[in-house]
VMD Tcl script that draws the C-alpha trace (Angstrom):
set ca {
  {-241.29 34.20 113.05}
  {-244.40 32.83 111.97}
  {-244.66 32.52 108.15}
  {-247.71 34.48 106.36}
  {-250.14 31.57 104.74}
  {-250.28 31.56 101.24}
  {-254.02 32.25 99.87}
  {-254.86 29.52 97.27}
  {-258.11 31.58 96.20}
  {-256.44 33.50 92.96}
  {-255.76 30.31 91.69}
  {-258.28 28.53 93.01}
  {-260.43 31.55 91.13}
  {-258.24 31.57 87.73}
  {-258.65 27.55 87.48}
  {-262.57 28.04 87.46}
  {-262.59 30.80 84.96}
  {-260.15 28.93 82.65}
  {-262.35 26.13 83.11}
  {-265.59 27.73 82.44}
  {-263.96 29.10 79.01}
  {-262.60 25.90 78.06}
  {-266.34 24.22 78.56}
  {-267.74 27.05 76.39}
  {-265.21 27.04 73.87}
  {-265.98 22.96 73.81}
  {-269.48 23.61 73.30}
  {-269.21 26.12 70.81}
  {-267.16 23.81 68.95}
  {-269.88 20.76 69.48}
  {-272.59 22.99 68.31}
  {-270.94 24.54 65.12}
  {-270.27 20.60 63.88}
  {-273.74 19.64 64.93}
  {-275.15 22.55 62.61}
  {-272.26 21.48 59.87}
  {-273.20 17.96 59.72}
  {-277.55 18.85 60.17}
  {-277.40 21.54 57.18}
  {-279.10 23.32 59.42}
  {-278.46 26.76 57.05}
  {-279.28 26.04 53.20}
  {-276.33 26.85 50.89}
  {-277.12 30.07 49.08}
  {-277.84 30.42 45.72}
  {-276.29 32.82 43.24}
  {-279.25 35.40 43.58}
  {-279.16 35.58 46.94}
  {-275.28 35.90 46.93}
  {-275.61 38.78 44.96}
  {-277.81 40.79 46.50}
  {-275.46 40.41 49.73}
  {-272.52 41.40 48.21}
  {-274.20 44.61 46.72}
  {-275.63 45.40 50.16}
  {-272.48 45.03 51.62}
  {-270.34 46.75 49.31}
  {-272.83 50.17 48.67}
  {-272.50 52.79 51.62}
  {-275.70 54.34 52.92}
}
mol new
graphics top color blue
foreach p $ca { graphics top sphere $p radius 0.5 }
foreach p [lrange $ca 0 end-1] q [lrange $ca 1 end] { graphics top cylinder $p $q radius 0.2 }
display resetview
């Protein structure tokens, strides 16, 4: 009997996805140390610190 060929498109599929997440999870990473090492956000000052905490903290 004539053995059934094996399909190689699951992992041929799986390899693509888990290298599509790797490249984003790269990227991510690349973009968060550009920002980092830019100061692209201002650190916050006490004020401003304050006012988030009570928003967060009071329920509406």
């Amino acid at each position: 009997m004539a053995e059934k060929p094996k399909s190689v498109v699951l992992g041929v599929v799986v390899a693509a996805v888990f290298a599509g997440l790797g490249g984003m999870v790269f990227q991510k990473v690349r973009a968060d140390r550009a920002a980092r090492e830019q100061h692209v956000t201002p650190p916050l000052d006490a004020a401003t610190r304050a006012r988030i905490s009570d928003a967060l903290r009071t329920p509406r």
